[in-house]
C-alpha positions in Angstrom: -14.1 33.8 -6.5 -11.4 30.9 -8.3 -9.5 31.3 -5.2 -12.5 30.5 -2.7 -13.5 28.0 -5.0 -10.0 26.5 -4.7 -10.0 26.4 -0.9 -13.4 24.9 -0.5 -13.3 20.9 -0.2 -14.8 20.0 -3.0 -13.0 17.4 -4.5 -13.1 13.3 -3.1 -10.4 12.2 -1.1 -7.1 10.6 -3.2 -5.9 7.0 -2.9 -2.7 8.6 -1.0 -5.1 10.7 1.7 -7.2 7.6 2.1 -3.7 5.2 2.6 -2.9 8.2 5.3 -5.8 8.5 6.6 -5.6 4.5 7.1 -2.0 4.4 8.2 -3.0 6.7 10.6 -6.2 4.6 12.1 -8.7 6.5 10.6 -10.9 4.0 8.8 -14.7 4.4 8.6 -16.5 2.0 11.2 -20.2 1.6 12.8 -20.7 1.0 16.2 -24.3 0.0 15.4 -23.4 -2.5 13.2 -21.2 -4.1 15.6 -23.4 -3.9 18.1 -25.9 -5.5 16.4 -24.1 -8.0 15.0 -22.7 -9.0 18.4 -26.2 -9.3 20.4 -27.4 -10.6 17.2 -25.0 -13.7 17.3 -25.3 -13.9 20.9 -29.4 -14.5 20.5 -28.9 -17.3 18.2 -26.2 -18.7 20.5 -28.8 -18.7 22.9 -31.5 -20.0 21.3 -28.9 -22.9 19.9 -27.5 -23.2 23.4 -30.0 -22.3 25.1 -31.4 -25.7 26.5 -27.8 -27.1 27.5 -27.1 -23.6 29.6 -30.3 -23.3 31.5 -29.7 -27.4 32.3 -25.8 -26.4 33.8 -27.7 -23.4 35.4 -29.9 -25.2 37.4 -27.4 -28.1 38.0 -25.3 -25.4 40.0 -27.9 -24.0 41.2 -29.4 -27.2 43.1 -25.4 -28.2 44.6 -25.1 -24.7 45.6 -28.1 -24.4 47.6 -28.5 -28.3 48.8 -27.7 -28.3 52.2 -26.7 -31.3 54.5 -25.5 -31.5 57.7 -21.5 -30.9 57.3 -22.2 -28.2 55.1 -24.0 -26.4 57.9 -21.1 -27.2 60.3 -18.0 -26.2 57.7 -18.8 -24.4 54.7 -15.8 -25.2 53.0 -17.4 -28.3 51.1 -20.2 -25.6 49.8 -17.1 -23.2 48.9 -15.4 -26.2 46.9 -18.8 -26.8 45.4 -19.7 -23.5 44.2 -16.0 -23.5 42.7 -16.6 -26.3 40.8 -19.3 -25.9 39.3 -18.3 -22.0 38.7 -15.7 -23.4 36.6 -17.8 -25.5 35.1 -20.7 -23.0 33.8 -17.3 -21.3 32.6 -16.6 -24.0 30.2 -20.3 -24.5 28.9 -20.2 -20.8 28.1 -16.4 -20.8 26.5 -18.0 -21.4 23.5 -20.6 -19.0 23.1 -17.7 -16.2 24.5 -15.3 -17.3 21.8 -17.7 -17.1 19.1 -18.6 -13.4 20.1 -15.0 -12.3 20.1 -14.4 -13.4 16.4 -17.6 -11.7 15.8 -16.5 -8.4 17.6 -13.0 -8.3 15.5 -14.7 -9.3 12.5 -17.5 -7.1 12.3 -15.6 -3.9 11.6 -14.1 -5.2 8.8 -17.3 -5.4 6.9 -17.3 -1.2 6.1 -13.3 -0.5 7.2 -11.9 -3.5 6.0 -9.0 -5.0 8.1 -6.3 -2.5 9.1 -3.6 -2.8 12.0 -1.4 0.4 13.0 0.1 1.6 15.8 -0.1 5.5 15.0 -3.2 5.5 17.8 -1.2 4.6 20.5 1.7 7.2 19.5 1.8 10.5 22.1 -0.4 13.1 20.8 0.0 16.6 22.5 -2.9 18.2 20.2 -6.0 15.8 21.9 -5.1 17.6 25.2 -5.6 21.1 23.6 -9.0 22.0 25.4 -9.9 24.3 22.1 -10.1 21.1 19.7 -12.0 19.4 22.6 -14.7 22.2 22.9 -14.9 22.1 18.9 -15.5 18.3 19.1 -18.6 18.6 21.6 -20.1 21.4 19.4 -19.4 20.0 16.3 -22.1 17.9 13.5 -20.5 14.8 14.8 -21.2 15.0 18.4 -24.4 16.3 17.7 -25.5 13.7 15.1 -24.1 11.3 17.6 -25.9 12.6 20.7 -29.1 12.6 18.4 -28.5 8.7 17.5 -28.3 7.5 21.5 -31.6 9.4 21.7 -32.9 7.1 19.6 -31.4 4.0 19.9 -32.9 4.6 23.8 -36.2 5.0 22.5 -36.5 2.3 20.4 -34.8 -0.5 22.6 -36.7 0.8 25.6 -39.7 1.6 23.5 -39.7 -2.4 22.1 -38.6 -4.0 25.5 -41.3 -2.3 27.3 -44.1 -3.4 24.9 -42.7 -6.4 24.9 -42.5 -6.9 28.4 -46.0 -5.3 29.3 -47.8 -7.6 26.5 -45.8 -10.7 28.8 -46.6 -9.3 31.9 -49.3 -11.8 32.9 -46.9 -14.9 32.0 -43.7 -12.7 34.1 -46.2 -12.7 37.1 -46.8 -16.7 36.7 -42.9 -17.5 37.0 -43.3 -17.2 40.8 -46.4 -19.8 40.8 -43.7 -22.3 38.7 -41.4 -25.5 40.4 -37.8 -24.2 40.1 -37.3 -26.4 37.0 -40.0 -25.4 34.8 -39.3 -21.7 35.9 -35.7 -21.8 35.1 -36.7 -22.7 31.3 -39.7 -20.7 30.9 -37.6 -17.8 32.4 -34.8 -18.6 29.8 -37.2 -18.7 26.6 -38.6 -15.1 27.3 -35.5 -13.6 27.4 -34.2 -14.7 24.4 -37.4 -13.7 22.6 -37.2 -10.5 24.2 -33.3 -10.0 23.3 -34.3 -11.6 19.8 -37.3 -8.9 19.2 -34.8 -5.9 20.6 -32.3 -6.8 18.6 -34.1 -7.3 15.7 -35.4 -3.4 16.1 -31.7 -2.3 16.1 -31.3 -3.3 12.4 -33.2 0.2 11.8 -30.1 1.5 13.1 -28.2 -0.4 11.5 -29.6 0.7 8.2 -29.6 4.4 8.9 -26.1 4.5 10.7 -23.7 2.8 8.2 -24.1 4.9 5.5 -23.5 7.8 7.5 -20.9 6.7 8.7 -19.1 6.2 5.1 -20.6 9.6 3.8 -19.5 11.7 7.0 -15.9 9.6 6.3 -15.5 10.5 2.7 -16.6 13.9 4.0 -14.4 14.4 6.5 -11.1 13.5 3.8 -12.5 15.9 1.1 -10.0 18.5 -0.3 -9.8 21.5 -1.7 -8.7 21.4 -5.5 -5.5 23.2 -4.0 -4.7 20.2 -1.9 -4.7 17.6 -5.2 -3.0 20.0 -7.4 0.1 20.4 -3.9 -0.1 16.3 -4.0 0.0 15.6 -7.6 3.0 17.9 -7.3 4.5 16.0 -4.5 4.1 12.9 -6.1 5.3 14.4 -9.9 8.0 16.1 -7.6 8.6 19.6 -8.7 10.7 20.5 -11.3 14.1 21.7 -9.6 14.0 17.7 -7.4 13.1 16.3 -10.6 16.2 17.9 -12.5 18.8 17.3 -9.5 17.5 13.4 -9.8 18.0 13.6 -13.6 21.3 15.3 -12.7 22.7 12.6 -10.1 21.5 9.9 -12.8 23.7 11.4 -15.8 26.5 11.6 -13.5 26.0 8.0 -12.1 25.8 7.0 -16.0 28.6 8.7 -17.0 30.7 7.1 -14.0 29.6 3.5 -15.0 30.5 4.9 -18.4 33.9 5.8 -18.0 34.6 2.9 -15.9 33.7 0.3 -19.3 36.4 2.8 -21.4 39.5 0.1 -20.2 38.0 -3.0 -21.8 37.8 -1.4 -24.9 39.2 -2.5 -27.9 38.8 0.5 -29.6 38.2 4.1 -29.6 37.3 5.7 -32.8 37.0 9.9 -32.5 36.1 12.7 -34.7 38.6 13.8 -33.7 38.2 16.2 -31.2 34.5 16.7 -31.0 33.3 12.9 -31.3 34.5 10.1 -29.4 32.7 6.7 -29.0 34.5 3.4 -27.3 33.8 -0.3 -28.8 34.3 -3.4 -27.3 34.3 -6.8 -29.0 34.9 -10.5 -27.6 34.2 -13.8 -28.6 30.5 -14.9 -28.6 29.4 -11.3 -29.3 26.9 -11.0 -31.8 28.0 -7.3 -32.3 30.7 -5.1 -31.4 29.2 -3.0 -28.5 29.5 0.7 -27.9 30.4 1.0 -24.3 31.3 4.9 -24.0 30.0 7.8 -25.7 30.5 11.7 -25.8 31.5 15.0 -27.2 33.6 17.7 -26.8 34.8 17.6 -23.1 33.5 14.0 -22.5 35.0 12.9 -25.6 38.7 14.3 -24.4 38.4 12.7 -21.3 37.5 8.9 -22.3 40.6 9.8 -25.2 42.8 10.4 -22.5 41.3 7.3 -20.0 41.7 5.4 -23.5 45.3 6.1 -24.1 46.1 6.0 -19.8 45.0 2.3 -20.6 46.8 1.7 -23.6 43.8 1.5 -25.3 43.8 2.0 -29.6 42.4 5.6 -30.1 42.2 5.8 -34.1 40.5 8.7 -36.2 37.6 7.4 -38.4 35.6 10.9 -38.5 32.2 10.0 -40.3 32.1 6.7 -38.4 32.6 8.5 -35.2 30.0 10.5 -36.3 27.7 7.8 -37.4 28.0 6.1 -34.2 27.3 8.6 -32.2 24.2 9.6 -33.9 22.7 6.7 -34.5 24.1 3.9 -32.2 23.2 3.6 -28.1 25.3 3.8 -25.5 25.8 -0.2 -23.6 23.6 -1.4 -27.1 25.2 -3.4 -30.5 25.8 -0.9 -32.9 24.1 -0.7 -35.5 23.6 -3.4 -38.2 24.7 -1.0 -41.2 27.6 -0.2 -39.6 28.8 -3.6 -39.0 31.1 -3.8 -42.2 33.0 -0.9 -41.0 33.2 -1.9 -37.3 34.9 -5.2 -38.9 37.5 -2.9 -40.7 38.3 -0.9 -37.5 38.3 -4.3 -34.9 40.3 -6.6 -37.8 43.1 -3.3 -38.0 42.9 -3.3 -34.1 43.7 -7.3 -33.7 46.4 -7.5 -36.4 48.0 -4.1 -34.5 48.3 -6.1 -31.2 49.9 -9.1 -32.9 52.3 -6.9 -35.1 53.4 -4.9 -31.9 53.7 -8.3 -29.9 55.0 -10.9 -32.2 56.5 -8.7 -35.2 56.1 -9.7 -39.1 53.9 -7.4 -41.4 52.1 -3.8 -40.3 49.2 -3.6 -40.8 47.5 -1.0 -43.3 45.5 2.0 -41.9 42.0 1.8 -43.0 41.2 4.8 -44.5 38.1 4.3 -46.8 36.0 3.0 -44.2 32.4 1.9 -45.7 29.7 3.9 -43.6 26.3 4.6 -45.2 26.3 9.0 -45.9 23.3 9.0 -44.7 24.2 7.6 -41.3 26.5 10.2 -41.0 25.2 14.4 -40.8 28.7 15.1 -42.1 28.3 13.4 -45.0 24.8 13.8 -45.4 24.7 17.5 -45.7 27.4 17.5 -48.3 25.7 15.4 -50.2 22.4 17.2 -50.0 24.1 20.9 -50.6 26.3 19.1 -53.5 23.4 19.1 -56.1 23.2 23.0 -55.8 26.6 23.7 -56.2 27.8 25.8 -59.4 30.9 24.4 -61.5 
């Protein structure tokens, strides 16, 4: 039963199906509400407009169909005419057209936000596969959509009809009206009647946009097997995660071993510790610039000494720094006073073996805090105990 439970979808979509899903084209939209919004617009554009239209209207109308005697002769004057004023109507109405096109590409927005991809257009050999088209037709989708143009027909035709049969009396007097008077009556009931069929759409509207976001959310629910398969893809699985950790150590240990040269100083254990400082002028703090045990600590020895660079033994402040100090970090402040012991013995060495006079004296006691070092700490601990 835990293993249906898993493979039902259950579970709301994730930000990174939704991004997909979005990358992909797949955004929730309403044709409803942007065909409402559109005939909508293009009432009050009308009723605004309206006047100035039906004037331009019957301006063409009365040059196309005045007649004088060239114009029966050669009807090129009437063509030229009815070009003219063509154009003309065209540029009266280039307002109201540009006005519905930012309406049309800003009405989806309102529910699917604004999102541009190309994944659409890509080739898509599956959408030919006559199976997923016969599971489209039968599917709740088609069906709820067939059911909605059932009733968006009845209710447009069902308003326009009463409309039109309470206006039938004043539809029948257009024929008894001058052209002029006719022309504007005729233009006045069709905006009411677009106004009062439009206005019944916002039914729709009400009904078909939050369908649409339910059957969208729907349609990008997974199963709880699906988030636990992303969460690891986005963790990345344990064997990806340890080759990255892997290629980071070894990209850290390169970068390390490249700083051993501009040493001043490497202090080791001295086979098992080894841990490189560096010193110059403005410093606040000597800096330890390589670090490592064992292995790691013979090889930055032997890169140390390639280099010419001091290698001394100072075991519990090998020790000490290793422990406690960080790698490319100041060491720490307790262990400054030795640092100074090790760095002064250093810069007196380089002067001795380049200009001569006095040798400088080995530091041997070399003041680092026991507890700083394990060494020294668990003799110190274990000495208490100890029998005469």
């Amino acid at each position: 039963m835990a293993e249906d439970s898993d493979l039902e979808r259950t579970e709301p979509a994730s930000d990174k199906r939704l991004q997909t899903a979005r990358d992909e084209g797949n955004v929730p939209r309403s044709k409803e509400l942007s065909t409402f919004a559109i005939t909508m617009t293009g009432v009050v554009l009308l009723m605004v407009m309206g006047g100035r239209l039906a004037r331009g209207l019957m301006d063409t109308m009365r040059d196309i169909l005045t007649f004088n005697q060239t114009t029966v002769r050669d009807a090129t004057p009437a063509l030229l005419r009815f070009k003219e004023a063509l154009f003309a109507n065209l540029w009266q109405l280039a307002p109201l057209l540009g006005v519905l096109a930012l309406v049309a590409l800003a009405t989806p927005i309102v529910i699917g936000g604004w999102n541009f991809t190309t994944k659409p257009l890509e080739p898509n050999l599956s959408k030919l596969n006559p199976a997923n088209g016969i599971k489209r037709i039968f599917s709740l989708n088609s069906a709820t959509e067939g059911l909605k143009a059932i009733l968006k027909s009845m209710l447009i035709g069902g308003v326009a009809t009463w409309y039109i049969w309470r206006e039938r009396a004043d539809i029948i007097g257009l024929l008894t009206l001058p052209l002029e008077p006719g022309i504007i009556k005729m233009t006045d009931m069709l905006i009411t009647t677009f106004f009062t069929v439009t206005a019944a759409m916002i039914m729709l509207v009400a009904i078909d946009v939050p369908y649409q976001l339910w059957s969208y959310h729907k349609q990008l629910r997974m199963t709880k097997e699906e988030i636990k398969q992303e969460f690891k893809e986005m963790e990345g699985s344990p064997e990806v995660k340890g080759r990255i950790r892997q290629l980071q150590r070894e990209a850290a240990r390169k970068r390390m071993m490249q700083a051993v040269p501009s040493a001043n100083v490497i202090v080791t254990n001295p086979t098992h510790y080894a841990v490189a400082l560096k010193y110059d002028d403005g410093m606040p703090a000597p800096q330890i610039v390589a670090m490592g045990s064992l292995k790691l600590a013979e090889r930055i020895i032997a890169l140390g000494q390639e280099h010419k660079v001091t290698v001394m033994r100072a075991p519990s402040f090998a020790r000490a720094l290793y422990f406690n100090g960080e790698l490319g970090q100041d060491i720490p402040a307790r262990l400054y006073t030795a640092a100074a012991q090790i760095l002064a013995y250093v810069f007196q060495l380089k002067a001795y073996e380049s200009d001569g006079g006095l040798a400088p004296v080995y530091p041997d006691n070399l003041q680092v805090p026991p507890e700083l070092d394990p060494e020294s700490k668990r003799q110190q601990d274990a000495a208490p105990t100890a029998r005469p």
